[in-house]
N, C-alpha and C positions, 0 to 999 in steps of 0.2 A: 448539810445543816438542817436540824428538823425544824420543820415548819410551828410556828407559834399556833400554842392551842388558845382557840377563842372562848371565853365563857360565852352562851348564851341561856337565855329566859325571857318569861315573857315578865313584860315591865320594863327591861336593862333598858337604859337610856346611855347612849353612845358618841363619843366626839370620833366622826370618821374623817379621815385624809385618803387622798389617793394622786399621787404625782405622776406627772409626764415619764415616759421612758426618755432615759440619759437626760431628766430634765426639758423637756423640750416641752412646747407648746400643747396644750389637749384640747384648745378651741383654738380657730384659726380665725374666727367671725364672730358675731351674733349669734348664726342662724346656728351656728354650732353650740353653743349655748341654751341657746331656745331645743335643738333638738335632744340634748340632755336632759334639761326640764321634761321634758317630753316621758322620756325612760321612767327620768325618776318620777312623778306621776304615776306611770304603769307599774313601777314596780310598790309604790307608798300603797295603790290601790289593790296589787294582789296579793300582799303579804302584811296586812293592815298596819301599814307602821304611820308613825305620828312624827311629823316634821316639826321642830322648835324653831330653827332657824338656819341658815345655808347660806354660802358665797361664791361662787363661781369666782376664780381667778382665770392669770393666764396658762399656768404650767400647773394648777391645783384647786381643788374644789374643796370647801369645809360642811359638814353636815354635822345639825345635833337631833340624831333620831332616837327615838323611844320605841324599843318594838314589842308589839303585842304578844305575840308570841316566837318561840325560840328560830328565828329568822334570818340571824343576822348573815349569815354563810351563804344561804340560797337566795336573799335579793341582793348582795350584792357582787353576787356572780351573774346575775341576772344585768345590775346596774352598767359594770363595766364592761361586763362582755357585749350586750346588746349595742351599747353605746362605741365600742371600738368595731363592730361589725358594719354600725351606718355613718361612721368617722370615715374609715378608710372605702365603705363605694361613696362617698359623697365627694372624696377629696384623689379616688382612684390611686387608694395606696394597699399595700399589705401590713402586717406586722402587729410588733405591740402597740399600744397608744398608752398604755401605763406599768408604768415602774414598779414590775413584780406586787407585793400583796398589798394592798389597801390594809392603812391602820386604823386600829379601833382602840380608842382610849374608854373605858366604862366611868360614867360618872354618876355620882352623887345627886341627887336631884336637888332636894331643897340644900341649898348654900353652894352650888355650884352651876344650876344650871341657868341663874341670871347673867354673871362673870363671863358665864362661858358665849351666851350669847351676846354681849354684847362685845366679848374678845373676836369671836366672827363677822360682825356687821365693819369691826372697826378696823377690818386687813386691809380692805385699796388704802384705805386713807395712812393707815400705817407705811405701805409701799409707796406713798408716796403717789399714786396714781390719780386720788382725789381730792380734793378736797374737805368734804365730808361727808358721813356717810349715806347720807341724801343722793349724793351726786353720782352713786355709784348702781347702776339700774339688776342689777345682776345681783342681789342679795335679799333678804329677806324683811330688809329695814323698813322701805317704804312702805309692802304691805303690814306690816306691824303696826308703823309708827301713824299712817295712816287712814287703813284700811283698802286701798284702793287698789285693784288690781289684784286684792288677796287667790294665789291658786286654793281646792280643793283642801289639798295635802298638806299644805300648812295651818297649823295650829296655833295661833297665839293667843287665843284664850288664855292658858294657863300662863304664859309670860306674864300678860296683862292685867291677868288679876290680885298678880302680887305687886302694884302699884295705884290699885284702886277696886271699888266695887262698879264704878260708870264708866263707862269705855271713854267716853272723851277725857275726863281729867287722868285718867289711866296713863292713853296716848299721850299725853301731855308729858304725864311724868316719867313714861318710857324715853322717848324725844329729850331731855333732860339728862337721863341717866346715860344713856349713850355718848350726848357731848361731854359729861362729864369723864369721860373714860380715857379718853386721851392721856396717855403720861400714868396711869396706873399701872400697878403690878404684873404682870403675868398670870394667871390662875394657873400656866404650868409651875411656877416655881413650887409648888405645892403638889406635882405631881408624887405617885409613891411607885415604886417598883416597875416604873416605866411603863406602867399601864391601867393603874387607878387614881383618878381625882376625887377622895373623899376622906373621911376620919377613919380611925384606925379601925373604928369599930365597922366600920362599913368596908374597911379589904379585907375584915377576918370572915364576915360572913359572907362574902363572895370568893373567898378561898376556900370556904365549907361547900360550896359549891362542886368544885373539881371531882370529878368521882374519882375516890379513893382506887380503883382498881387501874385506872391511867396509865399507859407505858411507861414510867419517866423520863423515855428516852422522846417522849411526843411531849413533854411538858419546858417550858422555857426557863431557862435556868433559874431566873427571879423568882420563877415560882416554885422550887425545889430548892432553894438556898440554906442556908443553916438559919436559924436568928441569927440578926445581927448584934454586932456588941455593943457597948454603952458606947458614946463617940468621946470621952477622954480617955478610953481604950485606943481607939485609932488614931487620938491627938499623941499619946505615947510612944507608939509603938512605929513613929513616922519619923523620924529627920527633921523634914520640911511641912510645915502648915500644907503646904500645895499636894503632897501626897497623901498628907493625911486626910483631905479634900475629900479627893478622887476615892481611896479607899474606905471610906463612909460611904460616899453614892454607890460607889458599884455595889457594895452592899445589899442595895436593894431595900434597906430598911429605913432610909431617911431621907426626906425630899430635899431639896437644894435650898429652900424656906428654913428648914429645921437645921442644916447644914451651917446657913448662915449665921442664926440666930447660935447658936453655938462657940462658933466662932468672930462674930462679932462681926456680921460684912453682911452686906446687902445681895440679897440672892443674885443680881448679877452680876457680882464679881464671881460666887461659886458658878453659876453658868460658864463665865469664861474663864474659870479653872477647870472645870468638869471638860469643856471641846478641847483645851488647848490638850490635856492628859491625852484625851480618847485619839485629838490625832497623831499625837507623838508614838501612839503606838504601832 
C-alpha cells in the first residue's frame, strides 16, 4: 500500500495523532509522559516548530503544531522514534510503541484552530476520565488558561489574543470558551478529503501545492480523485439514502457536515452511516 504523501511548508499548522501499537497503552505513568514532554521540547526546539495546544492520553497523544519551516517528517521521526527508544529501556521492552504512521490533519488557522483547540483540551473529560478539563494535568489547558507552569514550547499567545488584547480577561474568556464546549460539534464533521480542515478555497490552494511531477502511485487516492459529482447525483443514482451516503464521502469531495446538511440529518447520524459502510466492507 503506498505510503500517504505529506504536504509540507513553512507556516502548515497541523492536527497530529499518533496511537499505541494494536492500541495499547504508550505511557505506562507519569514519568512517561513527562519523559515525552521531554522529546517533544527537543524536538519544538530543533526544528522551530510552534506548539498551540496538546493532550497526552492513555493509548494517544493530540498535538496542534504550526511548523516554521518544511519539518513536519523529520521531527516527527525524531518525536516517536526517540520517544519509543527511552519507552522500551525504561520499561526493558523491545518493539513498536506506535501503531505504524502518525496522522496529520492540515488545518486552517483563522476559523479552525480555536475549535480545534479546545476539541483537544476537552478529550479526558470527553472519555470520561475527568471531570473537567482543569482536572486533567497532562494537557495544555492549565498553562493556557492560567499561565502557570507555561513549558517553552508552547505558545498561547496567539490563542489568547483572539479572546482579548489583556491577558487576564483573555484567560478568563478562554476558561469560558472551553466549558462551553462541552456537547458541541465535532470540527471533524467538517473534515474534507480525509485530510484537510478548512474552506474550499484553502484545499484548492494546498493541493497547488503537490508538485505536479509526483508519482501517482505515491499520492493518496483522495488526492488523485476525479471531481466529485453534485450529491443529487449520488442521491440518484443509489437505492438506499444509506449508500448514497457513503458514496458522496468516499468521494472525497464532501465532508459529513455538507453530507448532512444535504440530506437533512445531523452530521452524526452520517458519521454512523459513513463506520457502519466502511466496516461492512
Amino acid at each position: 500500500m503506498a505510503r500517504p504523501l505529506r504536504i509540507e511548508f513553512a507556516g502548515a499548522l497541523y492536527h497530529i495523532t499518533s496511537r499505541g501499537d494494536r492500541r495499547e497503552a504508550i505511557y505506562l505513568d507519569d514519568a512517561d509522559r513527562a519523559g515525552f514532554l521531554d522529546v517533544f521540547a527537543e524536538v519544538c526546539d530543533r526544528f522551530n516548530w510552534v506548539c498551540h495546544a496538546y493532550c497526552l492520553m492513555s493509548n494517544h497523544y493530540h498535538l496542534l503544531v504550526e511548523t516554521n519551516a518544511p519539518t513536519l517528517g523529520q521531527g516527527m521521526r525524531q518525536l516517536n522514534g526517540v520517544y519509543t527508544q527511552r519507552f522500551n529501556r525504561r520499561h526493558g521492552r523491545v518493539g513498536h510503541v506506535f501503531q505504524g504512521r502518525y496522522k496529520a490533519i492540515l488545518v486552517q488557522k483563522d476559523g479552525y484552530l480555536l475549535e480545534l483547540a479546545r476539541y483537544i483540551v476537552l478529550n479526558p473529560v470527553r472519555a470520561g476520565m475527568v471531570r473537567s478539563a482543569r482536572d486533567w494535568p497532562w494537557s495544555s489547558y492549565r498553562a493556557t488558561a492560567d499561565g502557570n507552569g507555561q513549558p517553552a514550547w508552547l505558545h498561547a499567545k496567539w490563542l489568547l489574543s483572539a479572546f482579548g488584547a489583556r491577558r487576564g480577561p483573555a484567560r478568563q474568556a478562554y476558561r469560558r470558551f472551553v466549558s462551553e464546549g462541552w456537547g458541541q460539534p465535532s470540527p471533524w464533521c467538517e473534515l474534507k478529503q480525509q485530510m484537510y480542515l478548512g474552506s474550499d478555497a484553502f484545499v484548492e490552494a494546498l493541493q497547488a501545492k503537490l508538485d505536479d511531477d509526483a508519482d501517482l502511485d505515491e499520492i493518496p487516492a483522495a488526492q488523485r480523485r476525479p471531481p466529485p459529482k453534485p450529491l443529487d447525483q449520488y442521491a440518484s443514482a443509489n437505492r438506499h439514502r444509506d449508500e448514497a451516503i457513503l458514496a458522496a464521502y468516499r468521494s472525497g469531495g464532501y465532508s459529513m457536515k455538507e453530507i448532512g446538511a444535504y440530506f437533512g440529518l445531523h452530521y452524526s447520524t452520517v458519521s454512523r452511516i459513513v463506520r457502519a459502510g466502511e466496516n461492512a466492507q
